[in-house]
Backbone as CSV, one residue per row, in Angstrom:
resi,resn,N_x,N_y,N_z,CA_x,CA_y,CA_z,C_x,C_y,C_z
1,UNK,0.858,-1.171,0.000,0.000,0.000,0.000,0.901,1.230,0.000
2,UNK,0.417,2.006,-1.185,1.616,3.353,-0.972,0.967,4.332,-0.519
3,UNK,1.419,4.906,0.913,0.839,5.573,1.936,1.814,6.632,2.438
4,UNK,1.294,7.797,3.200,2.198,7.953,4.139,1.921,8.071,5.785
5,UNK,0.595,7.070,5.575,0.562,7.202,7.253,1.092,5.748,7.531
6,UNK,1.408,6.065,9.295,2.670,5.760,9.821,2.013,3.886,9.639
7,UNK,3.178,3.084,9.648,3.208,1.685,10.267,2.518,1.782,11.860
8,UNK,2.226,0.769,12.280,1.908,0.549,13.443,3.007,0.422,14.727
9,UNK,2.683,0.678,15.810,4.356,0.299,16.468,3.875,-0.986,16.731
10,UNK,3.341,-2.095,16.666,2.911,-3.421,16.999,2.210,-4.083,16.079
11,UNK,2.213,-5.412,15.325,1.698,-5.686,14.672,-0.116,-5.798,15.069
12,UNK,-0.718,-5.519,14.238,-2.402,-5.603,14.513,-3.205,-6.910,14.281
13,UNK,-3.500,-8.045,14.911,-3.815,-9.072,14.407,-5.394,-9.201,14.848
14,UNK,-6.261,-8.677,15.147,-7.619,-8.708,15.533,-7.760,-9.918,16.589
15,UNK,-7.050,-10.049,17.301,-7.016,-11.051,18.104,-8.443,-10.727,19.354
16,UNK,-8.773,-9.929,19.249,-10.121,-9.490,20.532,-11.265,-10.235,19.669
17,UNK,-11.463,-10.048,18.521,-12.477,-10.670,17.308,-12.422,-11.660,16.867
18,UNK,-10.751,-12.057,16.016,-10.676,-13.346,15.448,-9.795,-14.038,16.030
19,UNK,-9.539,-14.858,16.892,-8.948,-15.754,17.426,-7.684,-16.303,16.889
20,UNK,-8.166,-16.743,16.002,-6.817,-17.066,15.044,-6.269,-15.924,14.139
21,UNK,-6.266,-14.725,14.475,-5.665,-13.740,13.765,-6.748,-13.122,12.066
22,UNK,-6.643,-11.870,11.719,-7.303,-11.599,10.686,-6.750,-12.546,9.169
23,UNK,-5.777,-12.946,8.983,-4.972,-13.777,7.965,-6.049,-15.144,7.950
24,UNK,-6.266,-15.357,8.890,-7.510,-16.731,8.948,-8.808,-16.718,8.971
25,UNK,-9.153,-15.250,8.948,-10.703,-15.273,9.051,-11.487,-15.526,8.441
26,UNK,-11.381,-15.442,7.213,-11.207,-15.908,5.859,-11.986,-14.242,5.046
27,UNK,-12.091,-13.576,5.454,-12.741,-12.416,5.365,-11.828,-11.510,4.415
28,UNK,-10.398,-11.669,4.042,-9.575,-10.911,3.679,-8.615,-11.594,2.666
29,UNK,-8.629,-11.028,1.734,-7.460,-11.362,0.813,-5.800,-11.132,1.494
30,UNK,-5.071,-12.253,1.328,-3.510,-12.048,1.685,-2.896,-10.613,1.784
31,UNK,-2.790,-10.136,0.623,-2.484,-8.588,1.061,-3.138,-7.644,2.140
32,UNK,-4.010,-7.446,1.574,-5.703,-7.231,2.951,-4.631,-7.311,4.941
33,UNK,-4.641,-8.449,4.557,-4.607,-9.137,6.042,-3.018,-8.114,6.041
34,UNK,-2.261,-8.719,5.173,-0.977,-8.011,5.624,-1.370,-6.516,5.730
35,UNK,-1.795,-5.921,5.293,-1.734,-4.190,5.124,-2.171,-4.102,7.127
36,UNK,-3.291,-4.711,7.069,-4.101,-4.510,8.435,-3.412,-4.681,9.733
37,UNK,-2.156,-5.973,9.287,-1.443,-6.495,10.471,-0.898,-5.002,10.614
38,UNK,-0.150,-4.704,9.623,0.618,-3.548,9.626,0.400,-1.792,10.175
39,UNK,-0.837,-1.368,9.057,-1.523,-0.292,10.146,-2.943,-0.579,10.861
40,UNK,-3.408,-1.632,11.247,-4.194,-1.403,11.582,-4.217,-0.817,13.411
41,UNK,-3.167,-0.627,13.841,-3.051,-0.650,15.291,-3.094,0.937,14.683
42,UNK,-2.760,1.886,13.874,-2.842,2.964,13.449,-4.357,3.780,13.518
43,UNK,-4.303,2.615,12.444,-5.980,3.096,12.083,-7.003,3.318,13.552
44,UNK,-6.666,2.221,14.045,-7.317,2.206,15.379,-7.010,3.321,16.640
45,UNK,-6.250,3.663,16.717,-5.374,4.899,17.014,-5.973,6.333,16.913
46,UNK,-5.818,6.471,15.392,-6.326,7.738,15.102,-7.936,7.807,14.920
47,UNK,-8.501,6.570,15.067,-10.111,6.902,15.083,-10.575,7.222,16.538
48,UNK,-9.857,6.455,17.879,-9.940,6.507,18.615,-9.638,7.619,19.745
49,UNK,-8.341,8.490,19.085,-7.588,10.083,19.220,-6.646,10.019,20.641
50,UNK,-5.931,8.392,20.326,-4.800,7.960,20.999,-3.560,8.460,19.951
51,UNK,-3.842,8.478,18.766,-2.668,9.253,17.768,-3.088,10.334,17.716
52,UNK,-2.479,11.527,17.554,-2.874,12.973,16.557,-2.267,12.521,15.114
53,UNK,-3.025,12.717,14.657,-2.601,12.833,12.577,-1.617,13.330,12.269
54,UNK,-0.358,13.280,11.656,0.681,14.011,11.451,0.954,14.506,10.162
55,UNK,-0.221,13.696,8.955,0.428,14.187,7.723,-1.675,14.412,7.146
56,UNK,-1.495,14.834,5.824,-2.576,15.005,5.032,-3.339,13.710,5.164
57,UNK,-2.843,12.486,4.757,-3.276,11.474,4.636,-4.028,10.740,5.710
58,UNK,-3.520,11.063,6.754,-4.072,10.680,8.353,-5.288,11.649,8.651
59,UNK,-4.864,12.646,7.920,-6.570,13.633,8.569,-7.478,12.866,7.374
60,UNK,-7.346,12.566,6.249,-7.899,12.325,5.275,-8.714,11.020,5.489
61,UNK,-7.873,10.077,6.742,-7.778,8.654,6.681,-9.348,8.642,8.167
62,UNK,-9.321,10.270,8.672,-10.168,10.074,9.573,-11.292,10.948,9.360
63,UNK,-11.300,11.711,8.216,-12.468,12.911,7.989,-13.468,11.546,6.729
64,UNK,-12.426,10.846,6.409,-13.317,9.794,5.670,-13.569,8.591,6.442
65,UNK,-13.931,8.389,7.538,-14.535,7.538,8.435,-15.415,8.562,8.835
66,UNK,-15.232,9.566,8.896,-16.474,10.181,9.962,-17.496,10.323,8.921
67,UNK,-17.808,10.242,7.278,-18.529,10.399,6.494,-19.437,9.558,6.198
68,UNK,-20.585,9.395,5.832,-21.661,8.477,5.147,-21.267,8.033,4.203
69,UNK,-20.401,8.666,3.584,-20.089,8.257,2.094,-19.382,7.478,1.503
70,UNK,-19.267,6.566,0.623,-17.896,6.108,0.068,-16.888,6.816,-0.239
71,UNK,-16.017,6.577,0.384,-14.646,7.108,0.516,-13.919,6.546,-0.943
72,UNK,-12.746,7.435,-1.794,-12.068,6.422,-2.440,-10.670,6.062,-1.972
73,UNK,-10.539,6.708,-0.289,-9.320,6.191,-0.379,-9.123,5.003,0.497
74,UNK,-8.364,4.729,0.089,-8.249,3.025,-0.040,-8.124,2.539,1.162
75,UNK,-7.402,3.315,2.221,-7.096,2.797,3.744,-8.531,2.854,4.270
76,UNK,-9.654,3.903,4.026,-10.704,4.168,4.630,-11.773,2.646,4.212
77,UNK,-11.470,2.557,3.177,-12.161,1.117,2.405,-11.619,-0.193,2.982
78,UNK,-10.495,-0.473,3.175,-9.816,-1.425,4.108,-10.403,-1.386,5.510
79,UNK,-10.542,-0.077,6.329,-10.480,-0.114,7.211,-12.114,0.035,7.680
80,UNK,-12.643,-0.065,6.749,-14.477,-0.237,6.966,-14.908,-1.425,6.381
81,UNK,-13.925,-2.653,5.469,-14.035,-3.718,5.411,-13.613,-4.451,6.863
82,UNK,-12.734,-4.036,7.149,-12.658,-4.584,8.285,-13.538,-4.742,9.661
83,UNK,-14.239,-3.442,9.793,-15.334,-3.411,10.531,-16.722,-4.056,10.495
84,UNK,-16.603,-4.310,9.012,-17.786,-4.915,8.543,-18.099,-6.331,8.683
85,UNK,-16.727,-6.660,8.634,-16.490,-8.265,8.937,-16.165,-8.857,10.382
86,UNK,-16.127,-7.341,11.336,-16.628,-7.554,13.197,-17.726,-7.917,13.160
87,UNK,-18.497,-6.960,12.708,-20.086,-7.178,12.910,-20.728,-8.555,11.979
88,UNK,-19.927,-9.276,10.917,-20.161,-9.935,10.890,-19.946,-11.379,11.638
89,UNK,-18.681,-11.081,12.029,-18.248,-12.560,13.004,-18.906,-12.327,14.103
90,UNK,-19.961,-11.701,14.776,-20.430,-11.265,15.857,-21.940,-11.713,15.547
91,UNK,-21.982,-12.236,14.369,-23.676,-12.328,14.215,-23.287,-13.702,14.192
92,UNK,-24.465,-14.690,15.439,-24.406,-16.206,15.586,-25.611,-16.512,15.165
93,UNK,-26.103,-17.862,14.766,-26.961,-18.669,13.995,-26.804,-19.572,15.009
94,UNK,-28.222,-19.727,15.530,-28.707,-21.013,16.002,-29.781,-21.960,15.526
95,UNK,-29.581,-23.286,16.383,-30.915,-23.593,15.541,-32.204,-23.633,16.751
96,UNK,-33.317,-23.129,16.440,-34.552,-22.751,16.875,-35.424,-22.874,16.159
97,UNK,-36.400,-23.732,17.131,-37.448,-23.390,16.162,-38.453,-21.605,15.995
98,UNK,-38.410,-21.300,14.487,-39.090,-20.582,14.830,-40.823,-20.254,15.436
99,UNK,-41.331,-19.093,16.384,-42.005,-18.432,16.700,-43.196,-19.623,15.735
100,UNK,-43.628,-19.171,14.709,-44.615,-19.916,14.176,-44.292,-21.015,13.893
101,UNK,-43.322,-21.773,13.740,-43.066,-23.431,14.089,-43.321,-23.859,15.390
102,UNK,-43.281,-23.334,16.442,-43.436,-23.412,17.608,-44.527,-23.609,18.137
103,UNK,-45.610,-22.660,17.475,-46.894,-22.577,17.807,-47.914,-24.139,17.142
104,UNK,-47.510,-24.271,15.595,-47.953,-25.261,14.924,-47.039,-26.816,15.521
105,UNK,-46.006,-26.699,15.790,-45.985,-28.054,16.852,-46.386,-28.097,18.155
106,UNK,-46.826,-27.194,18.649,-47.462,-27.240,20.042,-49.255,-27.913,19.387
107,UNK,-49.726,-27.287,18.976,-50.707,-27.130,18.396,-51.073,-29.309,18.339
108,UNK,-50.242,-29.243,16.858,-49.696,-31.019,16.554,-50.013,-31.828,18.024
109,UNK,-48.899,-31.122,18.702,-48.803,-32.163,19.846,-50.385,-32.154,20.933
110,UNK,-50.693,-31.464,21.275,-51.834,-31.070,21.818,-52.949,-32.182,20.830
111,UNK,-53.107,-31.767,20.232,-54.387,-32.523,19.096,-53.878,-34.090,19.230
112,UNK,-52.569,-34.678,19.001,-52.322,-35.551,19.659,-52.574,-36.570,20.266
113,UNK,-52.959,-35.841,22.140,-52.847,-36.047,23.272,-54.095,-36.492,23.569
């Protein structure tokens, strides 16, 4: 990624989210994952206003998160794929019956009895 906001001082592996690191989540293309290991402790940083911004690109990297809009720059797109795919590993599937399955096997069983 040709940038000039900073590397991370620690590599970023989403380890609070993905357990086995963002490289395995399967959510991300190889590069993807590498860019993220790299700034994402950044990114996280300056959204959070544990960094101050030091260059154009860093105010740029946070006036386009604060927007509704599609962004075209590319860290802001990385870095809202990435969010997107929290909220997705955060959504669980069980099995239940549903609400009106519930009612029509109660129903079944009752008539039954």
């Amino acid at each position: 990624m040709e940038t000039s906001i900073r590397k991370g001082s620690k590599p970023f592996y989403g380890d609070a989210i993905f357990s086995h690191g963002i490289s395995r989540s399967g959510y991300f293309n190889k590069r993807e994952s590498e860019e993220l290991q790299e700034y994402g402790a950044t990114f996280e940083a300056l959204l959070s206003g544990a960094l101050v911004p030091e260059n154009e690109e860093e105010l740029a990297f946070i006036s386009g998160m604060q927007i509704q809009n599609e962004s075209e720059l590319y860290s802001v797109k990385l870095w809202n794929k990435y969010l997107q795919s929290v909220i997705k590993s955060k959504c669980h599937h069980g099995f239940m019956i549903s609400e009106a399955n519930a009612r029509s096997h109660t129903y079944a069983l009752e008539g039954a009895a």
